[in-house]
N, C-alpha and C positions, 0 to 999 in steps of 0.2 A: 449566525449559522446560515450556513449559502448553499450547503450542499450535502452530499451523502456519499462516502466512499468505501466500496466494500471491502472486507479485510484481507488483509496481506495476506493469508495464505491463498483464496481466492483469486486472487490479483497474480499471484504467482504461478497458479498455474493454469492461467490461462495463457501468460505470457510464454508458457512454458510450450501451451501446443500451438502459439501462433508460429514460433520460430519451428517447430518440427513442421507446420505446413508448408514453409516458406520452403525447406528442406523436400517435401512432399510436390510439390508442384515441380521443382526443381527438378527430381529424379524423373516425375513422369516426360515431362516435355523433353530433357534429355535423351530417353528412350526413345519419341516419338521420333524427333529429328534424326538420332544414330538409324532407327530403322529404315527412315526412309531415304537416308545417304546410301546404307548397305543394297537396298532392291534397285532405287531411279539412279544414284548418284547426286542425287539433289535434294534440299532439302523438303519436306512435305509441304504441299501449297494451302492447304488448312493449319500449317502449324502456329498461323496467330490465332486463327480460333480456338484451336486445341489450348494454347495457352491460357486464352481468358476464359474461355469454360472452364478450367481447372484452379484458375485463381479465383474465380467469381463463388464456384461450388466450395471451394476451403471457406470464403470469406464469408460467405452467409451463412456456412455450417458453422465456422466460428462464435460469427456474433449469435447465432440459436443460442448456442451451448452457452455462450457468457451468461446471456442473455435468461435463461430458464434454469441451468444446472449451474451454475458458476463456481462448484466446489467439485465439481465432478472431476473423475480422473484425466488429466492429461494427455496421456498415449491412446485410447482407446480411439477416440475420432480421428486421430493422423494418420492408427495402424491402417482403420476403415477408408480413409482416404488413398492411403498408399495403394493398398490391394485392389480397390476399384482403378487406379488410374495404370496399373499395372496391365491391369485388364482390357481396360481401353486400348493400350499401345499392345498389346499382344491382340486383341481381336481386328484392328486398325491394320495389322501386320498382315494376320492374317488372310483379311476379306482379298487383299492382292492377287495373292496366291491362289485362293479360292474361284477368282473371276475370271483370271487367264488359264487357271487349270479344268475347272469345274462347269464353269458360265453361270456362277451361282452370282445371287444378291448380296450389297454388301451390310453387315450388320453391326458396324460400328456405331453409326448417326441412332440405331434403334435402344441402341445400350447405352452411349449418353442420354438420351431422352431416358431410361426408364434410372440413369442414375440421379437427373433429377429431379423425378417422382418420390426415388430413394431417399434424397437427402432433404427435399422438402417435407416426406411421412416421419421421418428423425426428429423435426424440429415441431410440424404440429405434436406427435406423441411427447415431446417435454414440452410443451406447451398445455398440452389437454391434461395430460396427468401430473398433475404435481404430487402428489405423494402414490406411490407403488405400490401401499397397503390398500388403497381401493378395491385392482383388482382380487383380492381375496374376498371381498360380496357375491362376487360374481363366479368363482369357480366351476360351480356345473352347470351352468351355460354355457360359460367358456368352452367344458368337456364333450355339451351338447352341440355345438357346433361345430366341434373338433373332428366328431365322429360322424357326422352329416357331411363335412369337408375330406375324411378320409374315406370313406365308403363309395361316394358321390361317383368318381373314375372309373368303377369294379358296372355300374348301371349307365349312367352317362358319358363315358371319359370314349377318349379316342387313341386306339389301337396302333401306336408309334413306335417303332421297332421295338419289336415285341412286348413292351410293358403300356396297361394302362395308367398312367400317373398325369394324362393331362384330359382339362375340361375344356372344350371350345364354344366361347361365347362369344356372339356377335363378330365374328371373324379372329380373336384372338383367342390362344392358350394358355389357360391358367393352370398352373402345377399346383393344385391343393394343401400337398404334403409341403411345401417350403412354410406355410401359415400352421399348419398342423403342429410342429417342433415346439413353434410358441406357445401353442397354446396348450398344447400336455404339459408341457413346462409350468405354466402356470395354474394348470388343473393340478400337478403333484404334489405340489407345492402349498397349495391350501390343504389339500386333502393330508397331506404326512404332516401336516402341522396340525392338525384335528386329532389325528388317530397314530401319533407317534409313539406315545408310552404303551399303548398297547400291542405294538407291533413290537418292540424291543424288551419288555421287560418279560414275555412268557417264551416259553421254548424247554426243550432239551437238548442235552449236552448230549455230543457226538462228537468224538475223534477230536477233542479240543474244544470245538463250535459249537454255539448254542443255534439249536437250529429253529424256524419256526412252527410253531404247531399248525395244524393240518386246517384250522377255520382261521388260522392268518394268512394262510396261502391263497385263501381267496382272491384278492386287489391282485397278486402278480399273476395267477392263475388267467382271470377274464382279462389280461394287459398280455398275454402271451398267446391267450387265441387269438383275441383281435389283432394282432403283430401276425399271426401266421393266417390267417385271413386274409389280410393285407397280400399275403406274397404270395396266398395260392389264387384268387380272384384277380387279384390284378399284376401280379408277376413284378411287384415291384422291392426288389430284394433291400434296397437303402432304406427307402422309408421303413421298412420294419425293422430292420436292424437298429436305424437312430430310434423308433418309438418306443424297443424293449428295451435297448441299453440305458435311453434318459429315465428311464422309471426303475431297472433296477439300479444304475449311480444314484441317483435319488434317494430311492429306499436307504441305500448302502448309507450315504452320509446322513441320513434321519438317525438312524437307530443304530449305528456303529457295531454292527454285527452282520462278521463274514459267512452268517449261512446266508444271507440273502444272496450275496455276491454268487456262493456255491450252487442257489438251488434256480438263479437265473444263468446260468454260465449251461449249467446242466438242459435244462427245458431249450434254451436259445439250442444246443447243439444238437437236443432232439430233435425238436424243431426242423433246425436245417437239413437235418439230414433224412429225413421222411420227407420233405418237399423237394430237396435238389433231387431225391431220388426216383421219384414221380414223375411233376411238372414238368414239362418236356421245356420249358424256356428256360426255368429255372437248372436243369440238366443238361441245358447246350450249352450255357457258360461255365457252370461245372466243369465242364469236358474241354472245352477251350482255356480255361482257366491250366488244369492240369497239362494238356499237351496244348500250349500255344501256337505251335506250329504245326498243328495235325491241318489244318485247311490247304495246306499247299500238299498233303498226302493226296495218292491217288483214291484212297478210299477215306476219307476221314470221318470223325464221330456221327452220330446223326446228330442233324440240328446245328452241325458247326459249321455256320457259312461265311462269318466274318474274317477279314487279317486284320481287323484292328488293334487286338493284344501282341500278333505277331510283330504289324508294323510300330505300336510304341515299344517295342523292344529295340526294334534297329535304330527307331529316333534315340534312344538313352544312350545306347553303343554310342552313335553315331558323336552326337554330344561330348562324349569324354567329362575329363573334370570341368575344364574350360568353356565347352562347347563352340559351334563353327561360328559366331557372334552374330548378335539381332538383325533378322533380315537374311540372312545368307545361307541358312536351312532351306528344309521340302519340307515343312510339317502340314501342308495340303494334303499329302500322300493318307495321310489318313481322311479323308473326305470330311463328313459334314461332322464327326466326332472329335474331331479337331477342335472345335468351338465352344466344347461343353466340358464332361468330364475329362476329356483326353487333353486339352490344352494345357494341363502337364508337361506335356510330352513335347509342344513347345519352347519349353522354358527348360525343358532337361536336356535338347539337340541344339537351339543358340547360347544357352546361358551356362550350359552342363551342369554337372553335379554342383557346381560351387552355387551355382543359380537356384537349382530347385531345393539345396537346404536353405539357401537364403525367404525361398518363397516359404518353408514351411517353420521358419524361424519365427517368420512373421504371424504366422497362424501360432505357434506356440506363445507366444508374448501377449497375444490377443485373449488367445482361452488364459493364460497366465495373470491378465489382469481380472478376466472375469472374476477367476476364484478369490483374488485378492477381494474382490469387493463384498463376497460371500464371508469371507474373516472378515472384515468390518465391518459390514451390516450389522446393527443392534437386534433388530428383528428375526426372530426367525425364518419367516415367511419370503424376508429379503432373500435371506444366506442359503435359504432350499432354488431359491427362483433365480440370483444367480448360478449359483451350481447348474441348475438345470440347461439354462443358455448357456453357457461355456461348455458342457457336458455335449449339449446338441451340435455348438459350433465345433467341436474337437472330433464328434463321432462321425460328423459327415466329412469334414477333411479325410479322417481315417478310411472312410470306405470309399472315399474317391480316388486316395493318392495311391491308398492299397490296389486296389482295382486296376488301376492302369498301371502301378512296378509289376505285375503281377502276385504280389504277395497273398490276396484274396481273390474271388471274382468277382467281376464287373458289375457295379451297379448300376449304371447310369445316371448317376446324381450328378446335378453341379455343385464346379468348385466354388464354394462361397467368395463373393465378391467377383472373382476371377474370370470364370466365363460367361460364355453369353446365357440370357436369360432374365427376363424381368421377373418372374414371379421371384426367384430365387434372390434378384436384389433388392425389391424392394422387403421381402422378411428379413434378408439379413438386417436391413437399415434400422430396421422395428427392433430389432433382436437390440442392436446397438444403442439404441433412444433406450432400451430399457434398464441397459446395463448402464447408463450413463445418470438414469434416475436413481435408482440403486445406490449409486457411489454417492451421488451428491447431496440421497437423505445421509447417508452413514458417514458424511464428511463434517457435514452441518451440526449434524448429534455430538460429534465430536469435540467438534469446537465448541461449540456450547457447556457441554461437561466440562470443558478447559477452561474455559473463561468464569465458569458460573454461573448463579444463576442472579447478580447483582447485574451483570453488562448484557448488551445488547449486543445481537450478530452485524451490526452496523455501527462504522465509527464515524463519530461526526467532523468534518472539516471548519476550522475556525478560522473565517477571514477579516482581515484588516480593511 
């Protein structure tokens, strides 16, 4: 006996997300080059670099995950690959534009450097944690630093078009709320696992629904002030939205009873609507939301001084199915919003509509795996803490992509992976290492149950 080879289904899918990065580098540099054929006529003069960054970050995110999770899911680290390198060539696109229009900085070289920070925090997190049940020791500290982290912005934070959500330390801004997600997440997730039977087996029935009694409404009760806290101190309408919705989807899949769904749908909508009615920040998007094109009125709302909702309307127009193809848009026209949540609206005017479902196909497949790994997690603690990050990943796509169709109003979140922003990529990355632990206990248990408990998770190689 000479060696040690991991088992075939292991082996399989790994081999499985190697060919999807080959696939994954392939589209990005593709992109990179079509863009910059469309703007110079030639091709990008960083695009050997741009390649081997892109090779070198699949390669060693690769070998992490062989290497730590080697059961884990397949698609989950290509999806996160793709989206980051997507991001790349649409911010790389953009900074062009930005610098002959604007005379702005370019921010491409800052968002690979902070992808990877990203993708080396993926690899230490399934390296440092090997099993996911750990953090359940830790839950309210988790919670306790959750809320030190989210409050932090409302006393410290610095006043950025109109919301406070970032903290400036030593010359850089850290967005709190991107670490926050996780870590409610994994506060809920202890906690409903603690106190589930009695959140779900008392109540009265109403109209169908068992709804909960009045000293169970506590936990959603102090999760909906502090959420409306959030949005009147610091005007920041996303993070509260994702911090009440992950704790009521939460609840909802704990204790399989749709009064919770009713009585946070209800509070969330009171909520909004006593604050957007108030808050004057939170009132000017309102108002913009509703009549987009009230800023170009001779008199328009108070408080509405932006055309950024107006002008991602004429980028989507403009876009069609097809859209005018990468590189050959204005999506500068919207200025520095461009780069964050609005960079949507890039992908909706060159790529058009066939683009932007393809961009949010990719998000759906992504939260799609997460939950998958919540049905096969053995644990409950897993299957609440997946739920929870797929939950967070789905709600903030929702209030970004909402936000810029106009379907809702504007939060100013970034799009995960997508735009610029390090706080927001290196949580996602975190988010990803977790989900990737997750799968890889619940794959391992599995096999194991298959096998027995006579064999080992390892099959031995016999040489001659």
């Amino acid at each position: 006996m000479r060696g040690l080879r991991p088992l075939t289904a292991a082996g399989a899918r790994r081999r499985t997300e190697a060919l999807l990065l080959v696939l994954v580098v392939a589209i990005a540099v593709f992109g990179h080059a079509a863009a910059g054929l469309a703007m110079n006529g030639e091709l990008p003069p960083n695009l050997a670099g741009f390649t081997i960054s892109m090779t070198l970050l699949s390669l060693v995110g690769h070998l992490g995950v062989r290497r730590f999770a080697a059961y884990a899911d397949p698609l989950v680290f290509p999806l996160a690959m793709l989206l980051t390198g997507l991001g790349l060539v649409l911010i790389h696109r953009l900074d062009q534009g930005y610098i002959e229009r604007w005379n702005s900085d370019a921010n491409a070289p800052g968002q690979l450097l902070w992808t990877v920070v990203g993708v080396a925090a993926c690899i230490a997190v399934l390296a440092l944690l090997r099993d996911h049940r750990l953090l359940q020791r830790f839950i309210y500290i988790t919670m306790a630093v959750a809320l030190v982290l989210l409050i932090a912005p409302a006393f410290f934070g610095a006043d950025t078009y109109g919301a406070k959500r970032w903290i400036i330390l030593f010359g850089f801004s850290i967005q709190p709320g991107e670490f926050v997600k996780i870590m409610i997440a994994i506060f809920f997730a202890g906690y409903l696992v603690i106190h589930r039977d009695s959140l779900a087996l008392t109540g009265r029935r109403f109209l169908g629904m068992r709804l909960p009694p009045m000293r169970q409404l506590g936990p959603l009760i102090t999760v909906w002030i502090l959420s409306m806290l959030v949005l009147v101190f610091e005007r920041d309408l996303g993070t509260s939205l994702i911090f009440f919705g992950v704790f009521v989807v939460m609840l909802y899949v704990a204790t399989e009873r749709t009064g919770w769904i009713v009585c946070g749908l209800l509070m969330a909508s009171a909520g909004a609507f006593v604050v957007g009615s108030t808050e004057p920040h939170v009132k000017a998007r309102v108002a913009a939301w509703l009549n987009p094109l009230s800023v170009y009125w001779e008199n328009p709302p108070p408080g509405v001084t932006s055309d950024q909702s107006a002008q991602a309307l004429f980028s989507f127009g403009t876009g069609g199915i097809s859209g005018t193809g990468l590189g050959m848009g204005h999506p500068e026209l919207i200025k520095f919003a461009g780069r964050s949540d609005f960079i949507l609206t890039t992908v909706g005017e060159e790529l058009g509509l066939a683009g932007v479902m393809a961009v949010l196909v990719l998000y759906a497949l992504l939260v799609q795996r997460g939950l998958r790994m919540a049905l096969g997690a053995r644990d409950p603690f897993g299957k609440l803490l997946a739920v929870g990050l797929a939950s967070a990943l789905a709600l903030q796509v929702f209030v970004v992509a909402g936000g810029v169709t106009g379907l809702i109003p504007l939060t100013g979140k970034a799009l995960p992976f997508l735009a610029k922003g390090g706080s927001s990529l290196l949580a996602n990355w975190i988010m990803i290492a977790l989900l990737l632990r997750i799968s890889d206990s619940a794959e391992r248990q599995r096999e194991a149950d298959s096998r027995g408990p006579a064999e080992t998770t390892l099959t031995p190689v016999v040489r001659v």
